[in-house]
C-alpha positions as a Markdown table, in Angstrom:
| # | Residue | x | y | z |
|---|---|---|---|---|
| 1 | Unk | 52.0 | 12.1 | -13.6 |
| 2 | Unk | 52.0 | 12.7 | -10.5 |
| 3 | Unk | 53.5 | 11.1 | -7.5 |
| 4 | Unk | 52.3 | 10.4 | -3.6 |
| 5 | Unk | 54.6 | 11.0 | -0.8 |
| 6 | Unk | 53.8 | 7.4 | 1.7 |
| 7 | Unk | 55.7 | 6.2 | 4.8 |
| 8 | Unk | 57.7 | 3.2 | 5.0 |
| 9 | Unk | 58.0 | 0.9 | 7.9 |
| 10 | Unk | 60.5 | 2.7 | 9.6 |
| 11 | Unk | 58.9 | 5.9 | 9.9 |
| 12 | Unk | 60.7 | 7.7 | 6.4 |
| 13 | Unk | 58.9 | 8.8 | 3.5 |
| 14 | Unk | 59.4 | 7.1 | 0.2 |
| 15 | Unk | 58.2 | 9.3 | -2.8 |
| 16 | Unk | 56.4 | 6.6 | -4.8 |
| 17 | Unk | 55.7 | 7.8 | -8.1 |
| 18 | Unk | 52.3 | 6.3 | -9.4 |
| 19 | Unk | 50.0 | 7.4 | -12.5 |
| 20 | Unk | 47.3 | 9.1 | -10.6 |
| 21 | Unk | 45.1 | 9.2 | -14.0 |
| 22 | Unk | 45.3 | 5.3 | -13.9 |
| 23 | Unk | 44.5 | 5.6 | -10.0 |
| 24 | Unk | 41.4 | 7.7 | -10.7 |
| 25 | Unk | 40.0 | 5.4 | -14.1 |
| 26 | Unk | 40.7 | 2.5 | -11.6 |
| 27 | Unk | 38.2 | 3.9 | -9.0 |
| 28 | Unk | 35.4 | 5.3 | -11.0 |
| 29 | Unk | 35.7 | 1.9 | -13.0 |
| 30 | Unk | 35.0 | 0.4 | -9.6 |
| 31 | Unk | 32.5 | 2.7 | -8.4 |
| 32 | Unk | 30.4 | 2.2 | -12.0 |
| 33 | Unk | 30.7 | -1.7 | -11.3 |
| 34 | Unk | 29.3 | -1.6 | -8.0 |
| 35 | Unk | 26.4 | 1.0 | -8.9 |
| 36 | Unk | 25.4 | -1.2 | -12.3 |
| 37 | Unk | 25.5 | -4.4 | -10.1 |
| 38 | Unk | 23.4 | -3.0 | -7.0 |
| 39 | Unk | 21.1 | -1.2 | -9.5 |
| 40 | Unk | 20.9 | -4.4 | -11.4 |
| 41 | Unk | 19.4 | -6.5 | -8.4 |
| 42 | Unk | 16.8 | -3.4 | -7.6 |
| 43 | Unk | 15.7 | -3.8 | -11.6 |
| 44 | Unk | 14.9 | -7.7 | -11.1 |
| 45 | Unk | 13.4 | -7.4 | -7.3 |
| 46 | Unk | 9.9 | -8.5 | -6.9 |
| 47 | Unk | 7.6 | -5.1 | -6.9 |
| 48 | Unk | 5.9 | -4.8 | -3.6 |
| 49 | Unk | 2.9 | -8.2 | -3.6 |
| 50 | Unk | -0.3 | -7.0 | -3.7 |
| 51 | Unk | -2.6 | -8.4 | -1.0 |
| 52 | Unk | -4.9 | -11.5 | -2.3 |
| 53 | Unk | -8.8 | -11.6 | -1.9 |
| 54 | Unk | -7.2 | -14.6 | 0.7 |
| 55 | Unk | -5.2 | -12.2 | 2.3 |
| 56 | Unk | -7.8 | -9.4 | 2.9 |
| 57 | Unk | -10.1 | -12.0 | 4.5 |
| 58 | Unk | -7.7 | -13.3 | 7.0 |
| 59 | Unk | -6.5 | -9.7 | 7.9 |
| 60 | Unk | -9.5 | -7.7 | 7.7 |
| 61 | Unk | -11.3 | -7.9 | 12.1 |
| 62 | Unk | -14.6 | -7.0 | 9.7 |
| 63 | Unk | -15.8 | -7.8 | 6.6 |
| 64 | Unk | -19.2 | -6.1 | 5.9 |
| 65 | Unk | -21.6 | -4.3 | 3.5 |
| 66 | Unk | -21.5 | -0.6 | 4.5 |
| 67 | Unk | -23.9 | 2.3 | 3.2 |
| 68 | Unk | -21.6 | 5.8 | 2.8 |
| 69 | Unk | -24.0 | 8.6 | 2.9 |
| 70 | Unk | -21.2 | 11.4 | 2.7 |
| 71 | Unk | -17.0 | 11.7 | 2.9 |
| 72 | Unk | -15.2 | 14.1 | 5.0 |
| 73 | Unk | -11.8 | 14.9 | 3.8 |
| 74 | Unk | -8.9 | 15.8 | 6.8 |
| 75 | Unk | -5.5 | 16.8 | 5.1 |
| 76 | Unk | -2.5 | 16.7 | 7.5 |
| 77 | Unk | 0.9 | 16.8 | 7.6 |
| 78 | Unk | 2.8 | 13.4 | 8.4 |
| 79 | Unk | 5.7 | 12.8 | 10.4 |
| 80 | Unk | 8.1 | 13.1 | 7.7 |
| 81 | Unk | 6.8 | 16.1 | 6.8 |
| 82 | Unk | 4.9 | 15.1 | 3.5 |
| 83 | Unk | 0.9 | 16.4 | 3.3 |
| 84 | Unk | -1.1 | 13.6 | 3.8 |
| 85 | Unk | -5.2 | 13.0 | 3.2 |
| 86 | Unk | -7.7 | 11.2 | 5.1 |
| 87 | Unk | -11.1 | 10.2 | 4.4 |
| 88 | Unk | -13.5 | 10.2 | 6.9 |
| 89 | Unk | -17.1 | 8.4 | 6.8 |
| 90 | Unk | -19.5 | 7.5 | 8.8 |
| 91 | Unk | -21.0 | 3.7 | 7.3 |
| 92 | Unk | -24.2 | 1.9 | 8.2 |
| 93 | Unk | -23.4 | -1.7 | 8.5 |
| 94 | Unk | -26.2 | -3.6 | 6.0 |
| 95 | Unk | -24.9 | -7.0 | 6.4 |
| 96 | Unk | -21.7 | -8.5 | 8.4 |
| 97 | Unk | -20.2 | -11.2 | 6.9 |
| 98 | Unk | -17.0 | -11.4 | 9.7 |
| 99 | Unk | -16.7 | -9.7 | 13.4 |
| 100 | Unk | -18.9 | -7.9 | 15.3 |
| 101 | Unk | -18.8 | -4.1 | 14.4 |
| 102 | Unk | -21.8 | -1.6 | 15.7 |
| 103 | Unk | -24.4 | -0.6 | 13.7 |
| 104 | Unk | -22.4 | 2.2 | 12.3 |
| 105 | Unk | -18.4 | 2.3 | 12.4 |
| 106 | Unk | -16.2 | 5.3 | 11.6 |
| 107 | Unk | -14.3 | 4.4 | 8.2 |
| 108 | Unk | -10.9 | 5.6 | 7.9 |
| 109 | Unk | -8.9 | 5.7 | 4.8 |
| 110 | Unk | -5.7 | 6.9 | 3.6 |
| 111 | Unk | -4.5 | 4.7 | 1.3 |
| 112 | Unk | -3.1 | 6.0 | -1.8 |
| 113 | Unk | -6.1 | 5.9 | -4.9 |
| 114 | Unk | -8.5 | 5.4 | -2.2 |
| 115 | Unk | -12.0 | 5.6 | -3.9 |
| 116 | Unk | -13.8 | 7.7 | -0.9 |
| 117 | Unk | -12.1 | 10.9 | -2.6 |
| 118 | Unk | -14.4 | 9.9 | -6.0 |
| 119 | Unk | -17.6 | 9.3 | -3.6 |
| 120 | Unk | -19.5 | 12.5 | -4.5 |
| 121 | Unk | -18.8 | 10.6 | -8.5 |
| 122 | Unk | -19.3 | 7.7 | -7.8 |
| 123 | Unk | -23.4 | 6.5 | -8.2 |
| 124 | Unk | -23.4 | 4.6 | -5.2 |
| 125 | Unk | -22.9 | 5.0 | -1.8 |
| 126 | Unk | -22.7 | 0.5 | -1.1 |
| 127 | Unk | -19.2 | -0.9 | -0.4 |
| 128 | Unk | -18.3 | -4.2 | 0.8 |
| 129 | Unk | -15.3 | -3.3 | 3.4 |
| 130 | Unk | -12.3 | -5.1 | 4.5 |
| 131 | Unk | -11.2 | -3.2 | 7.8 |
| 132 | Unk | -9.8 | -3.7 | 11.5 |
| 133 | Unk | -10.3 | -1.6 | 14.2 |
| 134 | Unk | -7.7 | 1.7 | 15.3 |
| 135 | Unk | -8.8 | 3.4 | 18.0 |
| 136 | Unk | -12.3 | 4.4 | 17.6 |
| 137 | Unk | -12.1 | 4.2 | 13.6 |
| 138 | Unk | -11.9 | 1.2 | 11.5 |
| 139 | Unk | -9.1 | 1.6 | 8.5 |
| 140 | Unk | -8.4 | -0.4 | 5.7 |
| 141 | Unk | -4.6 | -1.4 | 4.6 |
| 142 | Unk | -4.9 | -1.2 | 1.0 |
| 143 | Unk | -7.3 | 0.7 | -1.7 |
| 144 | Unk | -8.9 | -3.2 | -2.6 |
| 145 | Unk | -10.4 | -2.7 | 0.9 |
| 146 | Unk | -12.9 | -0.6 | -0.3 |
| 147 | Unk | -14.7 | -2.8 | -2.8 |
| 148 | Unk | -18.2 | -0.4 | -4.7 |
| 149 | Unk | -21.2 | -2.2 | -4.6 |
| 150 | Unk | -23.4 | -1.4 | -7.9 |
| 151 | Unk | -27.5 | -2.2 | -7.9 |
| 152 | Unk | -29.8 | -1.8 | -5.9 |
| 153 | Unk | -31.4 | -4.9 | -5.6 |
| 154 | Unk | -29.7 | -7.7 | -3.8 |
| 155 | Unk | -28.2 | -10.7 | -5.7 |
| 156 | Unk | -28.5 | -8.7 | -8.7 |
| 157 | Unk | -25.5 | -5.9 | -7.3 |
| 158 | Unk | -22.3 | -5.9 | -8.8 |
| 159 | Unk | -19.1 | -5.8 | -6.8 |
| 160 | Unk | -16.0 | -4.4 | -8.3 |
| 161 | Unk | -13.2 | -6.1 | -5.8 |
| 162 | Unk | -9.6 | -6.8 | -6.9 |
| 163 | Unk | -10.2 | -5.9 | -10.1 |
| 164 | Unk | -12.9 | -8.1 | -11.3 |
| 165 | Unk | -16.5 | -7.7 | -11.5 |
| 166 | Unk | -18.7 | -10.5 | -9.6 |
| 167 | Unk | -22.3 | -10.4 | -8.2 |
| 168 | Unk | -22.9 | -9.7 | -4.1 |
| 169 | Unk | -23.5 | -13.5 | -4.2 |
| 170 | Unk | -20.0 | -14.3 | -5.5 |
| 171 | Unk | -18.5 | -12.1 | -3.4 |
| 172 | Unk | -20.3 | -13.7 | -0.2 |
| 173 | Unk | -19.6 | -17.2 | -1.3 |
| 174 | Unk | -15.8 | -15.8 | -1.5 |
| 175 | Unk | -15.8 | -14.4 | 1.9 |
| 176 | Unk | -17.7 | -17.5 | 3.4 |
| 177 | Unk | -14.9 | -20.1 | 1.5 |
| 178 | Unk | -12.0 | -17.9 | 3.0 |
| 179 | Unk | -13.1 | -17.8 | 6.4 |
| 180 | Unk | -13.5 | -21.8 | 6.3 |
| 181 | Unk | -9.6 | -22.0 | 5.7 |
């Protein structure tokens, strides 16, 4: 036992003998019940929403099929000091389904899982972007912005976008019911 030396009201020191080992269990009881309950709401939060084909339409300034002929990759170091990786491309616009880019725009992406870093593996150099403009690039938000374009022939080409497979044709009609929202 131990005991903790504490000042009374008028100024003198009363020696007020108190089981410090009850103290302590009372404060790391505490402690625990506060991490377990502030833990406990981060374990049933919603994980960060991924955007919606919806979404990507309304934020995207353009919305086009883009030819990739090659990927430049620019590794940097971010402001809080983590390494960081750009890829760089220069894209032919084929067809524009929203805005008004130039006939070719600077692509810009850094998102994490971005598919320009497979490009050289890829089989095709056809994607159907989702990108606004920064500065004299255009960058997407989120690695769905990027969406590969298989086939050669048009409204026989696959597009992988958001996880499901649907011809150039669906994905038009998509874009074309989203913009009318």
């Amino acid at each position: 036992m131990g005991s903790i030396s504490c000042p009374n009201s008028l100024g003198n020191n009363l020696d007020v003998t108190m089981p410090l080992r009850r103290a302590n269990y009372a404060m790391k009881t505490t402690l625990i019940s506060v991490l377990l309950l502030t833990g406990g709401l981060f374990a049933f939060a919603e994980p960060p929403k991924k955007p919606t084909p919806s979404d990507q339409i309304r934020d995207a300034e353009v919305i086009a099929f883009v030819s990739i002929p090659a990927v430049t990759t620019v590794t940097y170091t971010n402001s809080i000091g983590q390494v960081a990786t750009n890829f760089l491309a220069e894209a032919k616009v084929e067809r524009v389904l929203k805005g008004t880019p130039p006939e070719s725009i600077r692509l810009k992406d850094g998102s994490t899982g971005s598919i320009l870093s497979q490009h050289a593996n890829l089989l095709t150099s056809r994607f159907l972007v989702f990108v606004r403009r920064s500065g004299d690039s255009y960058t997407t938000a989120d690695k769905d912005d990027l969406a590969p374009v298989w086939g050669s022939v048009a409204g026989s080409r696959r597009v992988v976008w958001c996880s499901i497979c649907i011809s150039d044709g669906e994905a038009v009609a998509w874009v074309q019911k989203g913009l009318k929202k």
